[in-house]
Wavefront OBJ file of the C-alpha trace (Angstrom):
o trace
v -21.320 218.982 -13.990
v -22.639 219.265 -17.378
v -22.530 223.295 -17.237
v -18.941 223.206 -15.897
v -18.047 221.056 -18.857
v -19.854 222.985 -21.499
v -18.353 226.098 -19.710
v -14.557 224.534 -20.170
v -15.181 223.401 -23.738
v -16.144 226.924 -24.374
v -13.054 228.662 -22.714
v -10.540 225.950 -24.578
v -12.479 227.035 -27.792
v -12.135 230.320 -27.434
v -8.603 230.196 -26.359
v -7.821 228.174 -29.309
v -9.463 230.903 -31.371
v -7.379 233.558 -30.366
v -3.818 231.698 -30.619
v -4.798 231.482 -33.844
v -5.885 234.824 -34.752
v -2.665 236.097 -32.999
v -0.638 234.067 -35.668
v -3.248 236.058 -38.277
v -4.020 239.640 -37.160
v -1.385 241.676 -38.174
v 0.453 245.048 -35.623
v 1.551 248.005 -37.081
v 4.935 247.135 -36.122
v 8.312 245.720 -37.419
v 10.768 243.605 -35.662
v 14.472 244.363 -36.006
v 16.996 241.342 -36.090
v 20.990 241.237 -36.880
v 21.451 241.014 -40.894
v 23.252 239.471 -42.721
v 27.573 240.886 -42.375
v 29.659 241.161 -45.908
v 33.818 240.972 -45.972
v 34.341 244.379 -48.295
v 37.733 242.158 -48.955
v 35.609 239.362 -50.142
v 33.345 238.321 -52.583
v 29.183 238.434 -52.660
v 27.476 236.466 -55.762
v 30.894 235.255 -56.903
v 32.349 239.146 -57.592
v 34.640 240.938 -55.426
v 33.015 243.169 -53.193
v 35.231 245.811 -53.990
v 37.119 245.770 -57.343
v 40.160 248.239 -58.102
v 41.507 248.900 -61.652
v 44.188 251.351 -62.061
v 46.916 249.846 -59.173
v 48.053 246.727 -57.955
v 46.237 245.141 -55.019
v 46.620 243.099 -52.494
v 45.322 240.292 -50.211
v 44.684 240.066 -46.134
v 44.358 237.261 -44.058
v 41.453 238.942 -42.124
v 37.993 240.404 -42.649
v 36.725 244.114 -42.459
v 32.951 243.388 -42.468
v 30.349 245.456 -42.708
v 27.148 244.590 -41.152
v 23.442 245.292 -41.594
v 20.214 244.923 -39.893
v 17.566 242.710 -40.290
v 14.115 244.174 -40.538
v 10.835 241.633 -40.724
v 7.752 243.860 -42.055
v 3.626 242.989 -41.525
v 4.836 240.505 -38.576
v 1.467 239.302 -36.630
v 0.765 239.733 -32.936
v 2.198 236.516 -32.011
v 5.414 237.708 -33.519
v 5.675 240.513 -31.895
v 5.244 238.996 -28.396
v 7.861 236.694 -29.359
v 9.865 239.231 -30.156
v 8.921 241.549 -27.120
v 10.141 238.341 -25.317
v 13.371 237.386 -27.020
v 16.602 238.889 -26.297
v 17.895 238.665 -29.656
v 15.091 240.996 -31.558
v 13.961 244.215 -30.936
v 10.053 245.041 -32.041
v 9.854 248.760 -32.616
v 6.485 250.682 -34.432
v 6.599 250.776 -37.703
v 6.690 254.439 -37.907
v 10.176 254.299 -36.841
v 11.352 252.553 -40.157
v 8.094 253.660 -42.903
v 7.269 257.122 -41.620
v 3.011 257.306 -41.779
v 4.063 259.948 -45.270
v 6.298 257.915 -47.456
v 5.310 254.701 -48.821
v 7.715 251.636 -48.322
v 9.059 252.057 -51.823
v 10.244 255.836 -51.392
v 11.841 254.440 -47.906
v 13.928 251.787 -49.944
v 14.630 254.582 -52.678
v 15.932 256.653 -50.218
v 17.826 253.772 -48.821
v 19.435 253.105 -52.002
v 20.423 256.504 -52.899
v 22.036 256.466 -49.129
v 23.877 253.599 -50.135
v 25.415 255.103 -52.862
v 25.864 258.149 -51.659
v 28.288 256.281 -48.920
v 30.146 254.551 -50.927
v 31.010 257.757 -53.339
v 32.233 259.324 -49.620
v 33.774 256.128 -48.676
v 36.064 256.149 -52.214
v 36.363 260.152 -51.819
v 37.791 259.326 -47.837
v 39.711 256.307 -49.085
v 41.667 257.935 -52.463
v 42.662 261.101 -49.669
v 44.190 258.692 -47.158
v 46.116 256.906 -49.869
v 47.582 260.599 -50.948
v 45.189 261.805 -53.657
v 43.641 264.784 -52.495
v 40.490 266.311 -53.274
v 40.441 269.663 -55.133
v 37.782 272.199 -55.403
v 37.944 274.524 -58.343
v 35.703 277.113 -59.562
v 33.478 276.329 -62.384
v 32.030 279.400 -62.908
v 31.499 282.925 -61.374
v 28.409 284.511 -61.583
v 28.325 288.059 -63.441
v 29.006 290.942 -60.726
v 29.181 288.968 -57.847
v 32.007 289.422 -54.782
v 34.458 287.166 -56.795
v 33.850 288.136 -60.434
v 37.367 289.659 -61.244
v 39.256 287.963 -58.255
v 38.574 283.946 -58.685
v 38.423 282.714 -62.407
v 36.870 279.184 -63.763
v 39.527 276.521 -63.275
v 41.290 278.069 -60.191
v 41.742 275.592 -57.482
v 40.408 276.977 -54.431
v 42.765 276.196 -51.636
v 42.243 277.690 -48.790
v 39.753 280.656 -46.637
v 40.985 282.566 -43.708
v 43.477 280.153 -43.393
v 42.232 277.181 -43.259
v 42.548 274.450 -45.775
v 39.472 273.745 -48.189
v 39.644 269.699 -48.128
v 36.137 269.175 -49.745
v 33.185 271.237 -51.900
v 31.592 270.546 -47.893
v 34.240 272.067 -45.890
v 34.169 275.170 -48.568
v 30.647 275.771 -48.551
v 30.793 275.666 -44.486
v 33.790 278.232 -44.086
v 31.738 280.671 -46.414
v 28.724 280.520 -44.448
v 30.635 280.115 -40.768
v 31.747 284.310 -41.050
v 28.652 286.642 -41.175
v 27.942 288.118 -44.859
v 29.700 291.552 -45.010
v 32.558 289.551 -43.683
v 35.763 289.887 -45.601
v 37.022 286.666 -46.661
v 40.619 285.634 -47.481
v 40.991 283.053 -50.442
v 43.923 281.266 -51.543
v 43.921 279.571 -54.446
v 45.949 277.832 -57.090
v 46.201 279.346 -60.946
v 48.144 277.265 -63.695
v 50.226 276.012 -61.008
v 50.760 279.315 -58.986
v 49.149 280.231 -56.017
v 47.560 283.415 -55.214
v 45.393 285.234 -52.585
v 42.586 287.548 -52.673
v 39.824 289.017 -50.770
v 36.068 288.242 -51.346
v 33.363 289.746 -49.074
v 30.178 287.630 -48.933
v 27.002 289.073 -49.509
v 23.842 287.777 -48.083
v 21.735 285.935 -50.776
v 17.970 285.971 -51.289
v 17.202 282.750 -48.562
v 20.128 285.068 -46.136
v 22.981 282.352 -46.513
v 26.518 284.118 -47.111
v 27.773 284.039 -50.694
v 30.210 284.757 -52.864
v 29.001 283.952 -56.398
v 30.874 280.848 -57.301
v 29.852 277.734 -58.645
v 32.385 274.750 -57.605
v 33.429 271.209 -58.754
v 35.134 268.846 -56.510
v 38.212 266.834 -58.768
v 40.175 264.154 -57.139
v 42.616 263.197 -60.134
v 43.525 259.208 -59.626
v 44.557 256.704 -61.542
v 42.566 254.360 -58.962
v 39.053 253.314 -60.247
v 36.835 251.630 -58.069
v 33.364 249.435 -58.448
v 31.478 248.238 -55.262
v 29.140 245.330 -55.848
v 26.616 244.088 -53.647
v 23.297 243.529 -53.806
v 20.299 244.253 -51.760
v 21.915 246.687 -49.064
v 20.867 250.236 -48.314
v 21.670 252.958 -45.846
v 24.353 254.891 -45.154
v 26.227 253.365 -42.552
v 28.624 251.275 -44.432
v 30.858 253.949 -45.386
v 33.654 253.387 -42.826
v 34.081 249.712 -43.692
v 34.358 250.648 -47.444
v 36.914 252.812 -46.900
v 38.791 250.849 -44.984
v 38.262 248.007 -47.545
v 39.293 250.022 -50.288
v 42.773 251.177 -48.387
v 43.189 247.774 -47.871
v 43.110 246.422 -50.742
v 45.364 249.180 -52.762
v 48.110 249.293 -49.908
v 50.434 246.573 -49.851
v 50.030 246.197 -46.075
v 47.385 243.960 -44.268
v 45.330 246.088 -42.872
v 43.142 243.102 -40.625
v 46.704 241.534 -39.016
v 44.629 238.301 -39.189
v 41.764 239.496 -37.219
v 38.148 239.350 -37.717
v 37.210 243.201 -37.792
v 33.549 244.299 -37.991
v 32.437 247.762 -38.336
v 29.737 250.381 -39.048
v 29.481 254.253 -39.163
v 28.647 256.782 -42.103
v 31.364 258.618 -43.264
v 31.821 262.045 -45.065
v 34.397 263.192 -47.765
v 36.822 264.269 -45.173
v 36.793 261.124 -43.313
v 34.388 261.879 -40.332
v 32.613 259.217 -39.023
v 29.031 259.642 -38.078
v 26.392 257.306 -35.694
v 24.006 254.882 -37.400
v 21.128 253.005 -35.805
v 20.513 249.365 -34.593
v 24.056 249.294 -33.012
v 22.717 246.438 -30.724
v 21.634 244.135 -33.666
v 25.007 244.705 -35.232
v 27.051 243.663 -32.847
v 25.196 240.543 -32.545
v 25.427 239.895 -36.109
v 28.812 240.575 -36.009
v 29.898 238.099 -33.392
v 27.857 235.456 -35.012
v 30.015 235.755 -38.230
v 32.932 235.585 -36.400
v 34.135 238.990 -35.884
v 36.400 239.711 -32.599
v 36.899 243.300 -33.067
v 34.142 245.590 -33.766
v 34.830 249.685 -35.001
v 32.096 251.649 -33.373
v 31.286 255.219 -34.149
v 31.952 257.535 -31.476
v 28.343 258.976 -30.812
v 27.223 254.993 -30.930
v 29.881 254.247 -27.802
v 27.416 254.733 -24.878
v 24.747 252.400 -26.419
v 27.443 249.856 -28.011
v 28.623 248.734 -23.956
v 24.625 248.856 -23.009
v 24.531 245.924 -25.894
v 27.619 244.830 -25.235
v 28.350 241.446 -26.776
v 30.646 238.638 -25.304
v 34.029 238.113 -27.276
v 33.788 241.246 -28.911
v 35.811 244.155 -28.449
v 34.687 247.785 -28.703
v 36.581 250.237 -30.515
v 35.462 253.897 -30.594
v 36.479 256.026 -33.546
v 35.738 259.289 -34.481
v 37.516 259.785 -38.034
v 39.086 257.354 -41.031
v 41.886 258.073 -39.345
v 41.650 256.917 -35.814
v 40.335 253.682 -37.476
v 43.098 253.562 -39.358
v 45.537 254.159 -36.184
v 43.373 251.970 -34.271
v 43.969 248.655 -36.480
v 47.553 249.868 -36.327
v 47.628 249.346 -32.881
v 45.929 245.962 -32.817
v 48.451 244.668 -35.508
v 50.989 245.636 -32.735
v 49.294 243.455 -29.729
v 48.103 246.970 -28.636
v 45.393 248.281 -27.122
v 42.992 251.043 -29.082
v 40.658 253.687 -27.455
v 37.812 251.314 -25.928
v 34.110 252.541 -25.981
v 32.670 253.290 -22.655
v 29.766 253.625 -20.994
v 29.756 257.802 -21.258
l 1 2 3 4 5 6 7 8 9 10 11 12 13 14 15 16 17 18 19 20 21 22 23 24 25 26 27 28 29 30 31 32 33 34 35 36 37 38 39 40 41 42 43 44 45 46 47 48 49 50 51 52 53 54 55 56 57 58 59 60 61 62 63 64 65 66 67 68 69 70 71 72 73 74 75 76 77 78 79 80 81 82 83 84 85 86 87 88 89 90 91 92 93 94 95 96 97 98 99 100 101 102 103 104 105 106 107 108 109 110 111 112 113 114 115 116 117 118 119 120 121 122 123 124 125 126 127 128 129 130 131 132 133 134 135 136 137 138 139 140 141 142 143 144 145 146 147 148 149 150 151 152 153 154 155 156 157 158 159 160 161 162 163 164 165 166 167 168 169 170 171 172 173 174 175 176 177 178 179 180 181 182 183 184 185 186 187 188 189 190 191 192 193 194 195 196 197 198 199 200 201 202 203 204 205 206 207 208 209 210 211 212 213 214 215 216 217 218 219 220 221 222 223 224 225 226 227 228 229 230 231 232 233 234 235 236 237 238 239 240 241 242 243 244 245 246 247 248 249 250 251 252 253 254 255 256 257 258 259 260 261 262 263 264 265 266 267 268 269 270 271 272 273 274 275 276 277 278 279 280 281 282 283 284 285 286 287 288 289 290 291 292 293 294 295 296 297 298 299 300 301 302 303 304 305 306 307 308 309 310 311 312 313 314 315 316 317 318 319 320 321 322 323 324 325 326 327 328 329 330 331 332 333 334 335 336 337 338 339 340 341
């Protein structure tokens, strides 16, 4: 009797010693949560999340929020069960958010400089869609290349085989899209007047087509724009600035009273691109209140796999087709749904 006690005492000690080490002992892992969600028509720290100088502005009487994720570093081994458990959190390595060769400070510098780097697309998308379009001019040709002679500093490149140049991006990708030795034809605008000519790219030293031009991308506004909040990074807020920023320069309400939430990177021309932790945003989303949510195209599939209640899935591809899509939804209409291919 004595030996079966001592034996039980020993288990419940030793249990009680590992409970607690599994609050103590940490797991190379992280666990992934929804984040905190931020109206880009409302304020954060008492200043407007977007601020526009330059134009009148207006108010809605919805919300175009943008939402982030949550992410809980050095959790223990208890946490991560609970996690593991719960339906709410996702536990993930850590390698997936601090690769093993870049300290957690160059991840959160190179979140930061993703940030930013969305928002200057985000204004770049936004100022286009409210009629100021970008323009790519030549800053300088390089001596004896294919263009010395034909393109001179200042010239507003306008188009290349046709198609329009709408970005220093979409330039740079119509040059290298034709083989080099191809014969390329430019249009472009002089002092006012537009012109044509021929440039055939040469291969450069690293084989990428070229035709000896250095560019500047211009998009002459009288709109300035400031985005302030604090302690965000990524890219994936783009869309929902842009959309903020229309918002708030058009006179119309872009929300109809609804409670939009959104997420997707977007480029200077407008193209909206997937982004990660689509499940955790949703969630975070319908917490705050949102009905609607904007969902990247590519992010469709895995958005009705994490489908929340209440919330409706809209799939967009471009600025546009956001922009058409809360169009539609300020009509009692129905947008292009996500589904599940």
């Amino acid at each position: 009797m004595r030996r079966r006690g001592a034996t039980l005492l020993a288990g419940t000690v030793l249990l009680a010693v590992l409970v607690v080490l599994a609050w103590q002992v940490k797991v190379p892992y992280v666990e992934l949560g929804p984040g905190p969600t931020f109206d880009t028509l409302g304020q954060d720290h008492g200043q407007d999340v977007i601020q526009i100088s330059g134009a009148p502005t207006s108010t809605s009487t919805g919300q175009l929020r943008m939402v982030t994720v949550g992410v809980q570093d050095q959790i223990t081994l208890a946490e991560a069960l609970r996690g593991w458990l719960s339906g709410d959190t996702a536990v993930v390595p850590r390698e997936v958010i601090y690769p093993p060769d870049q300290t957690t400070a160059q991840v959160n510098q190179q979140n930061e400089e993703d940030f930013q780097a969305s928002q200057n697309s985000a204004e770049t998308a936004a100022l286009r869609a409210l009629g100021y379009p970008v323009q790519v001019t030549v800053a300088a040709v390089t001596a004896g290349a294919p263009a010395a002679g034909r393109l001179l500093t200042g010239d507003v490149i306008t188009s290349v085989d046709g198609q329009k140049v709408t970005s220093a991006g979409s330039l740079t990708a119509l040059i290298r899209a034709r083989p080099a030795g191809t014969a390329l034809a430019f249009g472009y605008s002089r002092d006012g007047a537009a012109g044509t000519t021929t440039i055939t790219a040469v291969r450069d030293d690293s084989g990428v087509p070229r035709v000896g031009i250095q560019i500047e991308q211009k998009q002459p506004s009288p709109i300035k724009i400031k985005i302030s909040l604090n302690d965000v990074g990524g890219p994936s807020a783009g869309l929902m600035f842009a959309l903020g920023i229309i918002d708030k320069v058009q006179p119309a309400d872009l929300t109809g009273g609804l409670h939009i939430a959104g997420t997707g990177t977007i480029d200077d021309d407008g193209a909206v691109g997937a982004i990660g932790g689509i499940g955790e945003k949703l969630r975070g989303a319908r917490r705050d209140t949102a009905t609607v949510f904007l969902v990247p195209a590519p992010n469709c599939a895995e958005a009705v796999a994490s489908a929340v209640p209440g919330l409706e899935l809209v799939k967009v591809a471009t600025l546009d087709e956001a922009l058409a899509a809360l169009d539609t939804l300020r009509g009692k209409g129905t947008p292009p749904l996500c589904t599940a291919r």
